[in-house]
Short mmCIF file of the C-alpha atoms (twelve columns), coordinates in Angstrom:
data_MODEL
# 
_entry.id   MODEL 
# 
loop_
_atom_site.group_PDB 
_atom_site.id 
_atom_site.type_symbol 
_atom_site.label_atom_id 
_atom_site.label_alt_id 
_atom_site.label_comp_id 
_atom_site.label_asym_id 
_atom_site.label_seq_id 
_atom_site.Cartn_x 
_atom_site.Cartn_y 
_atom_site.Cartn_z 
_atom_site.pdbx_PDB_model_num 
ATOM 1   C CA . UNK A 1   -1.775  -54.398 9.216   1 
ATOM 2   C CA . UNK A 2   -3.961  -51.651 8.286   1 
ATOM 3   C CA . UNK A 3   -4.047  -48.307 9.597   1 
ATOM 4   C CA . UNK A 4   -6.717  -45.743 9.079   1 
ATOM 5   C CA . UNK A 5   -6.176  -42.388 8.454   1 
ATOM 6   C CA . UNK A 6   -8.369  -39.330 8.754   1 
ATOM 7   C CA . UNK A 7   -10.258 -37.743 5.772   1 
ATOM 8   C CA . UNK A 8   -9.579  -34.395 6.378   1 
ATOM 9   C CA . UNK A 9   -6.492  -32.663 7.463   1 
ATOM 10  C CA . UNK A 10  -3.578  -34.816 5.846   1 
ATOM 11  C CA . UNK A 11  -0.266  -34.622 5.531   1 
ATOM 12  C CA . UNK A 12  0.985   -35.698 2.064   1 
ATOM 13  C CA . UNK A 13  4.107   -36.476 1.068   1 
ATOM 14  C CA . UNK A 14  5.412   -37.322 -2.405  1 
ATOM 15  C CA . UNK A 15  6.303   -40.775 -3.080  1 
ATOM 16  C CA . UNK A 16  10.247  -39.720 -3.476  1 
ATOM 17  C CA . UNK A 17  10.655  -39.772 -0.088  1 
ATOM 18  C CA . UNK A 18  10.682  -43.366 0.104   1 
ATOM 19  C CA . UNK A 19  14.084  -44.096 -0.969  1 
ATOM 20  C CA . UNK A 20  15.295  -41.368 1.301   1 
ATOM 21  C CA . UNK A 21  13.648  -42.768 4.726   1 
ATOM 22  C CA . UNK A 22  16.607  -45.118 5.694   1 
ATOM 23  C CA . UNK A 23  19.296  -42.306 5.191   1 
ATOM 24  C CA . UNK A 24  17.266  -39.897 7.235   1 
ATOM 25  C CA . UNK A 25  18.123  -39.156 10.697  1 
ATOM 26  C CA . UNK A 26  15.252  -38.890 13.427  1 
ATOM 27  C CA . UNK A 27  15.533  -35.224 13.167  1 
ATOM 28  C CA . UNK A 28  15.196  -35.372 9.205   1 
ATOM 29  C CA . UNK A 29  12.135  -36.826 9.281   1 
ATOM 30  C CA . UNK A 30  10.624  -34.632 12.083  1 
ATOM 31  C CA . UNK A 31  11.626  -31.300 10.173  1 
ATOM 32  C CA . UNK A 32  10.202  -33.289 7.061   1 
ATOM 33  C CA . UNK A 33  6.730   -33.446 8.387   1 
ATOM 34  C CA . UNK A 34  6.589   -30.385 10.314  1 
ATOM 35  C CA . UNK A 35  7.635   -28.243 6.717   1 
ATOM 36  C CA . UNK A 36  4.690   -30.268 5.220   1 
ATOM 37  C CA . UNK A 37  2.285   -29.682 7.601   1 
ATOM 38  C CA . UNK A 38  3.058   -25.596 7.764   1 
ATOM 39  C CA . UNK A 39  4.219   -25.103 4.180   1 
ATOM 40  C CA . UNK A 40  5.712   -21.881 5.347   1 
ATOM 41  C CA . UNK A 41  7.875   -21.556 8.759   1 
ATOM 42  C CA . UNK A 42  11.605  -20.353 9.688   1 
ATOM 43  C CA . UNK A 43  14.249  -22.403 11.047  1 
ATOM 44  C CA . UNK A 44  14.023  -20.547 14.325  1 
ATOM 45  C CA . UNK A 45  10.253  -21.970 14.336  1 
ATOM 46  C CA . UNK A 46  11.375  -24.979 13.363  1 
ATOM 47  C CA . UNK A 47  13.931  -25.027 16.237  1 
ATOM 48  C CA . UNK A 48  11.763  -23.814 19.139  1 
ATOM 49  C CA . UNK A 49  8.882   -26.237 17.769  1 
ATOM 50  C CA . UNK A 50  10.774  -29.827 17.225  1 
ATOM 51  C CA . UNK A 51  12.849  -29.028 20.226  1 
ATOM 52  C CA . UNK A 52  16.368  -28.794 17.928  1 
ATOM 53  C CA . UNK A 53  18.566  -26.631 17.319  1 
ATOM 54  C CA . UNK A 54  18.716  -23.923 14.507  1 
ATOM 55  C CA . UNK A 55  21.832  -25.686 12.829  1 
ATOM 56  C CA . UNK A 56  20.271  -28.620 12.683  1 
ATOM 57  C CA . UNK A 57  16.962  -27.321 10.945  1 
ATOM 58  C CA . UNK A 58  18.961  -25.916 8.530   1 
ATOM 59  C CA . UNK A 59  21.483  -28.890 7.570   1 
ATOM 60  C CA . UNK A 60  17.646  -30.882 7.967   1 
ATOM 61  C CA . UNK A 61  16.301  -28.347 5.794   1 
ATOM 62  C CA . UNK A 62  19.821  -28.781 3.513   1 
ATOM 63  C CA . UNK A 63  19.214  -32.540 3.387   1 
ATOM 64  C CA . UNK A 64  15.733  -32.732 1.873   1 
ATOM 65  C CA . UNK A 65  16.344  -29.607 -0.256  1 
ATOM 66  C CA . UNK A 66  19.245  -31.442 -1.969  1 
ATOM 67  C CA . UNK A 67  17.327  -34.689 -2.418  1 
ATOM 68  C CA . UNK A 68  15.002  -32.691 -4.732  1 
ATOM 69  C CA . UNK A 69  11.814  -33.014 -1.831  1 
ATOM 70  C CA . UNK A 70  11.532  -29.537 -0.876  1 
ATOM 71  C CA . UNK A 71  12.377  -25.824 -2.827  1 
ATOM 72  C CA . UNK A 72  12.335  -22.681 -1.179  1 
ATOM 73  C CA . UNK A 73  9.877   -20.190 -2.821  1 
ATOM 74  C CA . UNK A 74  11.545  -17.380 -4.421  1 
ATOM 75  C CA . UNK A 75  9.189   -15.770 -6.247  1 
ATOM 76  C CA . UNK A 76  7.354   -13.691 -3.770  1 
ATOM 77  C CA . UNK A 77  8.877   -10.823 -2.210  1 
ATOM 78  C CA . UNK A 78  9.741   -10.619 1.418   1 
ATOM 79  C CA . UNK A 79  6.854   -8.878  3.588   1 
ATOM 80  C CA . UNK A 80  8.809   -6.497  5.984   1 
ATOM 81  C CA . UNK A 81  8.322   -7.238  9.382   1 
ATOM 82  C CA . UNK A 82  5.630   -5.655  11.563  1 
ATOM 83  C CA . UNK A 83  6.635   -3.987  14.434  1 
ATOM 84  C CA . UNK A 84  3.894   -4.579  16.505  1 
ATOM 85  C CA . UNK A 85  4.984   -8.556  16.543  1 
ATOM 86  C CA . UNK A 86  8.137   -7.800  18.259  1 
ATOM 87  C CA . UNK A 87  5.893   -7.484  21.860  1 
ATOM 88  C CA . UNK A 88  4.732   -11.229 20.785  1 
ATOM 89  C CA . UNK A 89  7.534   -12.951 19.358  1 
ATOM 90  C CA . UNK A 90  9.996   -15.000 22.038  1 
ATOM 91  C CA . UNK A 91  12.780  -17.700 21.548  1 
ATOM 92  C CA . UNK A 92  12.998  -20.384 24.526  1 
ATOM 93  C CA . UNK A 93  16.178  -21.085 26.261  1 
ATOM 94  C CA . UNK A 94  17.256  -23.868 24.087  1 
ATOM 95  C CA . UNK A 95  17.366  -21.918 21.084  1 
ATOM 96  C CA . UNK A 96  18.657  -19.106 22.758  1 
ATOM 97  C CA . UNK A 97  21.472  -20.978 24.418  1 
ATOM 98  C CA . UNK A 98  22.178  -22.750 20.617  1 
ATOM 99  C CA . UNK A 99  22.493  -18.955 19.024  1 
ATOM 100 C CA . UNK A 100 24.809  -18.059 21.760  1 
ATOM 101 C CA . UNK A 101 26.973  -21.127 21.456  1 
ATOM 102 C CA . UNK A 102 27.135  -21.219 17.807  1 
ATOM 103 C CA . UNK A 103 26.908  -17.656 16.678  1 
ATOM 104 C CA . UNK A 104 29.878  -15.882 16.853  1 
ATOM 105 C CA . UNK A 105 28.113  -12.398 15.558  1 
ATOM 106 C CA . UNK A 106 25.059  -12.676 17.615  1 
ATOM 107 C CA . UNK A 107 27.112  -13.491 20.995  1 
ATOM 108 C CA . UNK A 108 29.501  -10.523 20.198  1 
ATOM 109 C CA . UNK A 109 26.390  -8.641  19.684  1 
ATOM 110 C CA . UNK A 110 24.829  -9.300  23.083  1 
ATOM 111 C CA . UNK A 111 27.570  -8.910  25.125  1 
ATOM 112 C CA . UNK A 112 28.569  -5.468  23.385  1 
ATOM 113 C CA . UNK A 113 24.709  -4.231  24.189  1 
ATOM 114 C CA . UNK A 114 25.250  -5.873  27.655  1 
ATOM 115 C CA . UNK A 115 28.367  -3.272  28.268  1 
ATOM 116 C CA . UNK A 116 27.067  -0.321  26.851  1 
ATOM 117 C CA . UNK A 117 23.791  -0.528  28.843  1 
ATOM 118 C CA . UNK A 118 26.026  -1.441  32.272  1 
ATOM 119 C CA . UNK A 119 23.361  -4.331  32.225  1 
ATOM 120 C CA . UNK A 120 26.916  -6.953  33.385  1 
ATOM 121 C CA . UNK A 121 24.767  -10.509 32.367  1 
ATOM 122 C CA . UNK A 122 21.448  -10.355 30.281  1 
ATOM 123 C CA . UNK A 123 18.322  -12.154 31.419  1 
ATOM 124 C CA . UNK A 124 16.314  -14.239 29.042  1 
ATOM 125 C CA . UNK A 125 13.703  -12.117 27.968  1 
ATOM 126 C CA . UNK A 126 16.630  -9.240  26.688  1 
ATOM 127 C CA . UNK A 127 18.325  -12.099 25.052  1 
ATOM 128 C CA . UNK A 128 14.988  -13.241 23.735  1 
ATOM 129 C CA . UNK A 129 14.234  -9.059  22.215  1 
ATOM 130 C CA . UNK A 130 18.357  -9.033  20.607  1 
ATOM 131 C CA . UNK A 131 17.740  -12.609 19.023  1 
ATOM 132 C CA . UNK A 132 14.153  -11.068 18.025  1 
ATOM 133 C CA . UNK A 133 16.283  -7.578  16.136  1 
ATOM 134 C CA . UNK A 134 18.964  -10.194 14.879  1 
ATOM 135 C CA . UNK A 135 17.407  -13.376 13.603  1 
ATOM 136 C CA . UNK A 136 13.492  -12.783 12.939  1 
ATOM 137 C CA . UNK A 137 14.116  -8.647  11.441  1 
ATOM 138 C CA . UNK A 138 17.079  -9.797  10.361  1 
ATOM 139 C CA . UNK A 139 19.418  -6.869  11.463  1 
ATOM 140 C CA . UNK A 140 23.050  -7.033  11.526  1 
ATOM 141 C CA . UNK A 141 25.011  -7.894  14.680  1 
ATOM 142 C CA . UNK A 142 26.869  -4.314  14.608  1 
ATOM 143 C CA . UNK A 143 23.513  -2.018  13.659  1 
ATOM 144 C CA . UNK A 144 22.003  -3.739  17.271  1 
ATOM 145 C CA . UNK A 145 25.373  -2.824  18.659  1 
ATOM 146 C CA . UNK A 146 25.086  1.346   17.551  1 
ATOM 147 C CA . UNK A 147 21.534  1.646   18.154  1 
ATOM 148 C CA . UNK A 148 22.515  0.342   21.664  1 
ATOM 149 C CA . UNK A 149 25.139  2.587   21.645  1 
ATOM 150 C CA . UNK A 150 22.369  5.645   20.148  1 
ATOM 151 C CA . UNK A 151 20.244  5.056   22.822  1 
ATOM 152 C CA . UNK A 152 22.772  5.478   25.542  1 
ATOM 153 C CA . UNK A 153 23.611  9.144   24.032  1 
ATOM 154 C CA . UNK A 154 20.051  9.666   24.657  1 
ATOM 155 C CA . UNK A 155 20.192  8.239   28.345  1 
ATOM 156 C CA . UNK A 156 17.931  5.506   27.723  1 
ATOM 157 C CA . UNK A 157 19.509  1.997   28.524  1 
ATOM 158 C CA . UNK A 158 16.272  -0.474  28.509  1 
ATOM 159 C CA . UNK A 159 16.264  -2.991  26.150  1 
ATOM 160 C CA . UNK A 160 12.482  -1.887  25.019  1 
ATOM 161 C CA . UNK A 161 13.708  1.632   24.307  1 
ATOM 162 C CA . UNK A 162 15.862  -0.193  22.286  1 
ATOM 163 C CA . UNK A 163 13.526  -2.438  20.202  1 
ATOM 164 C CA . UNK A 164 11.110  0.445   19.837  1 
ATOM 165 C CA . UNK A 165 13.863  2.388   18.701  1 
ATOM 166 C CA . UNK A 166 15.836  -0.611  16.163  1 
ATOM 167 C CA . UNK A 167 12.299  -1.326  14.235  1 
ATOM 168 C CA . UNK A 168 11.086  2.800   13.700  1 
ATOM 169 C CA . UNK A 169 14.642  2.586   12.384  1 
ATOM 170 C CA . UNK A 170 13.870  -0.215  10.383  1 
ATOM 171 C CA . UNK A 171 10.475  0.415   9.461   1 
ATOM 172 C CA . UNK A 172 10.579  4.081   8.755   1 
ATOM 173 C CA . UNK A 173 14.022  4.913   7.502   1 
ATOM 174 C CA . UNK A 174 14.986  1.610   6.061   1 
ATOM 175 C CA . UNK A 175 17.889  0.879   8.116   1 
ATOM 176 C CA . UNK A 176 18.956  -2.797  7.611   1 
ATOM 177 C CA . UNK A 177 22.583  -1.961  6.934   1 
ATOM 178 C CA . UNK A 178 25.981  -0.532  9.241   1 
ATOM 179 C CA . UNK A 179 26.435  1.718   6.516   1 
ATOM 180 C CA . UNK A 180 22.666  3.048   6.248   1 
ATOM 181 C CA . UNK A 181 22.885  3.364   10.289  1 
ATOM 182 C CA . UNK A 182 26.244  5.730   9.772   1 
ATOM 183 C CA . UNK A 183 24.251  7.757   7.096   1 
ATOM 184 C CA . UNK A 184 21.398  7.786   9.083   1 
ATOM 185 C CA . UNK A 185 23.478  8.958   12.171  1 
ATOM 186 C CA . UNK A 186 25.420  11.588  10.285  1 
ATOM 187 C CA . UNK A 187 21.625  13.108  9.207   1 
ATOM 188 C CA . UNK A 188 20.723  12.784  12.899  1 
ATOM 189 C CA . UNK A 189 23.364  14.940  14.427  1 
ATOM 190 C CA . UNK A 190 22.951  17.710  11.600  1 
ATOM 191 C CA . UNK A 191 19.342  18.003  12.828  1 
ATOM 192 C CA . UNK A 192 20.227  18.159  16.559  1 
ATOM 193 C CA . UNK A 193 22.799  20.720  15.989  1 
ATOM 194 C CA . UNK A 194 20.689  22.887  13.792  1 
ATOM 195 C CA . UNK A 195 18.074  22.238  16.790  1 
ATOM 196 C CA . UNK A 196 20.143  23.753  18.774  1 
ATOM 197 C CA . UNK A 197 21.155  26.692  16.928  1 
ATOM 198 C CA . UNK A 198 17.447  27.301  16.391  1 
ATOM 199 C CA . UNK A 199 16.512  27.125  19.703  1 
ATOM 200 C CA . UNK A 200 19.499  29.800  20.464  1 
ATOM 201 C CA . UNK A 201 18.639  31.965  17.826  1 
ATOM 202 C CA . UNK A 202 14.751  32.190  19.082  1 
ATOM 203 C CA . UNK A 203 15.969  32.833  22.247  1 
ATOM 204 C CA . UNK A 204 14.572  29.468  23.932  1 
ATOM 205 C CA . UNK A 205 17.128  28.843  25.918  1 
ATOM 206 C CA . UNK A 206 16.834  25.418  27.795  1 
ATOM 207 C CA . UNK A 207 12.986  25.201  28.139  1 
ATOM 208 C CA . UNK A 208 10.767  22.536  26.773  1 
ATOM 209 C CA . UNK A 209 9.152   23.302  23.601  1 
ATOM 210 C CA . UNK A 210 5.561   23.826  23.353  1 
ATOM 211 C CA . UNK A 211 3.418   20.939  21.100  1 
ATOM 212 C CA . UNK A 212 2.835   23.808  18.837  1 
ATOM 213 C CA . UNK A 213 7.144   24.208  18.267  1 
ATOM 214 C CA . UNK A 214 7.393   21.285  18.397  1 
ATOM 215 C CA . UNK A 215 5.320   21.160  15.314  1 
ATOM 216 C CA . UNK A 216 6.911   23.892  13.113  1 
ATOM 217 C CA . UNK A 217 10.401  22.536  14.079  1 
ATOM 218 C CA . UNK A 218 9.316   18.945  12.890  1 
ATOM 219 C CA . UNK A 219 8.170   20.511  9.381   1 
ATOM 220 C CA . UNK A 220 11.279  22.603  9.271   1 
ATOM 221 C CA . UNK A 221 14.086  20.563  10.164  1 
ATOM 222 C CA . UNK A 222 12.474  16.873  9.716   1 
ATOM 223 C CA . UNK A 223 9.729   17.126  6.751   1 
ATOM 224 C CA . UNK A 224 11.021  19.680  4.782   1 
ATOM 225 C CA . UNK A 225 14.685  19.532  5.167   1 
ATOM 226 C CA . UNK A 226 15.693  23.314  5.142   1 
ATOM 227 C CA . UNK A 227 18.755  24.229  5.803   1 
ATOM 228 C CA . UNK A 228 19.397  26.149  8.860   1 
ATOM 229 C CA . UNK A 229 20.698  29.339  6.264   1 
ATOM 230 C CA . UNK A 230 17.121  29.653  4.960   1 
ATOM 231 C CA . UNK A 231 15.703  29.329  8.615   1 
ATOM 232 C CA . UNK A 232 17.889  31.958  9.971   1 
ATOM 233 C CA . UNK A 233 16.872  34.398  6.918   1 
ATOM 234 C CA . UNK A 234 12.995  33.496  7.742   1 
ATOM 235 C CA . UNK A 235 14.190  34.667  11.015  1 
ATOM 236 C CA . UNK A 236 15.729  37.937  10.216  1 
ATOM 237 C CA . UNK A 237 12.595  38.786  7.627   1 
ATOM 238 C CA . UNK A 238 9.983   38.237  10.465  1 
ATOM 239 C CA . UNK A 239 11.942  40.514  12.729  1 
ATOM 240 C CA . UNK A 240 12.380  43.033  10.013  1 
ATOM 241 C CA . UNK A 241 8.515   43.239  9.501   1 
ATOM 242 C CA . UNK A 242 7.119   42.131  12.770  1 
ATOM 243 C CA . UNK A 243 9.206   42.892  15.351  1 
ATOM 244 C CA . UNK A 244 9.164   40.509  17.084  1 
ATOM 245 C CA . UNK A 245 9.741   36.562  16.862  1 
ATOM 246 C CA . UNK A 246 6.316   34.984  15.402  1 
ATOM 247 C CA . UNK A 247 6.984   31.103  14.808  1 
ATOM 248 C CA . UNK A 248 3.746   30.849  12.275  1 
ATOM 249 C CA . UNK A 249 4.520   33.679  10.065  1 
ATOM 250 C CA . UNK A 250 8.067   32.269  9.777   1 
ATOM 251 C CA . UNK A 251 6.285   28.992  8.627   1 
ATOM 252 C CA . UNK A 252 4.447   30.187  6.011   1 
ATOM 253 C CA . UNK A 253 7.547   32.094  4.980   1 
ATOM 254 C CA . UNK A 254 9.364   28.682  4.728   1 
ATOM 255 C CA . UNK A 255 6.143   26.822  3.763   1 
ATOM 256 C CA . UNK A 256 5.967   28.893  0.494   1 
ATOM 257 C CA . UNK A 257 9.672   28.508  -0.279  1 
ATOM 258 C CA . UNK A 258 9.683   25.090  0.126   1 
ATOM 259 C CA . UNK A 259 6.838   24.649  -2.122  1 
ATOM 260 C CA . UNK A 260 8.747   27.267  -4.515  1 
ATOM 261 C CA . UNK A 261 11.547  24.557  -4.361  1 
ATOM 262 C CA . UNK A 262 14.210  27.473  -3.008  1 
ATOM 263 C CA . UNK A 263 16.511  25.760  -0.961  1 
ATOM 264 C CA . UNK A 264 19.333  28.124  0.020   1 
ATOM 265 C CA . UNK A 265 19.030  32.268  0.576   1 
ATOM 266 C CA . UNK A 266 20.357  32.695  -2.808  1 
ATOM 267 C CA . UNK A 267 17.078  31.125  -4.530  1 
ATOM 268 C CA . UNK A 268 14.912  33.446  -2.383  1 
ATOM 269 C CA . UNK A 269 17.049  36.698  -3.679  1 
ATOM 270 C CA . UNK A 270 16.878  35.317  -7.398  1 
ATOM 271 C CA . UNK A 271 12.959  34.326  -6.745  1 
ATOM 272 C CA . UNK A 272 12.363  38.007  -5.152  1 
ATOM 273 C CA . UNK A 273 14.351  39.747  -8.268  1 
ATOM 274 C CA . UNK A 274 12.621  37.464  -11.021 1 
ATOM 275 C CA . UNK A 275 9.115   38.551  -8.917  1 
ATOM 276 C CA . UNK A 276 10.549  42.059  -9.069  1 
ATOM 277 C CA . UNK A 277 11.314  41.995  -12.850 1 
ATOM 278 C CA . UNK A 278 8.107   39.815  -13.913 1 
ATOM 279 C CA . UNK A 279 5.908   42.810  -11.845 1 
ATOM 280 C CA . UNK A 280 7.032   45.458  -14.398 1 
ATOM 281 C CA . UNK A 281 5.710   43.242  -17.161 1 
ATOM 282 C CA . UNK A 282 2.693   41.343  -15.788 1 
ATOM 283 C CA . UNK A 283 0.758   43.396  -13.278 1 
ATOM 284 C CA . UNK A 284 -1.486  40.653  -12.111 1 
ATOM 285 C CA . UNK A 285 1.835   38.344  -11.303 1 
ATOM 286 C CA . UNK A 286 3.165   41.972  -9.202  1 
ATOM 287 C CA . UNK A 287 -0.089  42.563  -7.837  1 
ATOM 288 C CA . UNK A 288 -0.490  38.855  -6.423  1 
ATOM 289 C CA . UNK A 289 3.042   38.742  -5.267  1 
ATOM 290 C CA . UNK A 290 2.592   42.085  -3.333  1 
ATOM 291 C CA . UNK A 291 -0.901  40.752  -2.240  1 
ATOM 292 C CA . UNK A 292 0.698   37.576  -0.664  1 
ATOM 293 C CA . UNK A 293 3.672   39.533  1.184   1 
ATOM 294 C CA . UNK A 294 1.004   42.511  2.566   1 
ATOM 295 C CA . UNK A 295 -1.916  39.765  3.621   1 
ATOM 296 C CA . UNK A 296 1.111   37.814  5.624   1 
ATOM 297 C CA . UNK A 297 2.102   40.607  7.496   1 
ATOM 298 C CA . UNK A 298 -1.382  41.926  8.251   1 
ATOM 299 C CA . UNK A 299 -2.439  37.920  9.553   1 
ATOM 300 C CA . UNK A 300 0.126   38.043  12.171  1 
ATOM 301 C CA . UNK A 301 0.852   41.586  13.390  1 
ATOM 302 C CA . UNK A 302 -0.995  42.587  16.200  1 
# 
């Protein structure tokens, strides 16, 4: 019998797979061709494409691997995952319902976001977003649990408040870990409470904050780090000169310590009596200082 096979657009297999055919299950075989024909795929693709479950991809992917047909690439580094691919990305039933039946972390997972969001019984689509967060970005079973539990101290309890939240988390602070989550937590609630004491010590009471706040509070307390010490003494020296409370000409106050590298009250009195000591000895350093401190006060009095 002879068969005829197209040109173009092969699938080629080495010849030691031969000896392996009559030891290889149906599902073997299947995985076998489909990891030819992709060169690259997951065993959750493999699952949702061959109709199998994601154990038995991987003992498939186990069988071949030990028979020497197949390697997994090592050499190139893992791409992190884009967020924008989590709106895309879905897991049918059957691989859902194999994850919940065979992964004990995973089905812990779900039902712990399930209580904390009052949600009683997940539909498929939520199940589909948590499997998305724990098998495709790869996050741990208990970070899904605490950003759940996060995003209920913020009274949001939708599962895409939750993925939006879980991937800037990942993406932008690196959080792939429990323990980077806790440190990233701890950091969190410093910057709300000095947020708070801010907002009390400006006198802001309970209001929204303007874009322009906003803004200064971002560089302050997010992009710059200060400590709320070094705020609070911006604070008292704008009142001092000003009178008043002037958000931008406590900014550049801050703005040039920052960029000074003072990080605590005490480097601002050693920077102002080094300044002080330097003026009596190099009248252009003096006269510049005094320039800066004069032209500050001038920009935003008024």
């Amino acid at each position: 019998m002879k068969i005829k096979t197209p040109v173009d657009n092969l699938i080629l297999l080495p010849m030691e797979v031969l000896p392996r055919i009559k030891n290889a299950s149906a599902t073997e075989l299947k995985v076998l061709l489909y990891l030819y024909a992709k060169k690259e795929c997951s065993s959750p693709e493999l699952a949702q494409q061959l109709g199998i479950t994601p154990a038995d991809a991987d003992a498939a992917i186990a069988f071949w691997r030990g028979a020497g047909i197949i390697e997994e690439d090592t050499s190139a580094p893992q791409k992190a995952v884009p967020p924008s691919t989590s709106l895309f990305k879905s897991y049918d039933s059957q691989t859902i319902a194999s994850y919940m039946e065979e992964d004990t972390a995973f089905r812990s997972c779900t039902t712990l976001v399930a209580e904390t969001f009052g949600a009683g019984i997940l539909n498929k689509n939520e199940l589909s977003s948590l499997l998305y967060l724990y098998n495709y970005v790869g996050l741990p079973a208990e970070v899904i649990g605490g950003i759940a539990e996060y995003c209920k101290s913020k009274g949001k309890t939708s599962m895409q408040y939750l993925m939006k939240t879980a991937l800037s988390m990942y993406e932008k602070e690196g959080i792939d870990t429990y323990e980077k989550f806790e440190q990233y937590m701890i950091v969190m609630e410093k910057r709300n409470a000095d947020s708070t004491r801010l907002r009390t010590m400006l006198g802001f009471g309970e209001r929204a904050l303007s874009a322009k706040e906003k803004e200064f509070f971002a560089h302050w307390l997010e992009e710059w780090c200060l400590p709320f010490e070094l705020i609070s003494l911006a604070y008292e020296k704008t009142v001092d000169n000003l009178h008043k409370v002037n958000l931008a000409y406590m900014n550049a106050m801050l703005k040039r310590w920052y960029e000074c590298g003072f990080t605590t009250p005490e480097d601002v009195e050693i920077g102002d009596a080094k300044a002080k000591a330097e003026k009596s000895t190099d009248a252009s350093y003096g006269d510049s200082d005094a320039f800066f401190d004069a032209a500050l006060k001038a920009g935003f009095e008024g």
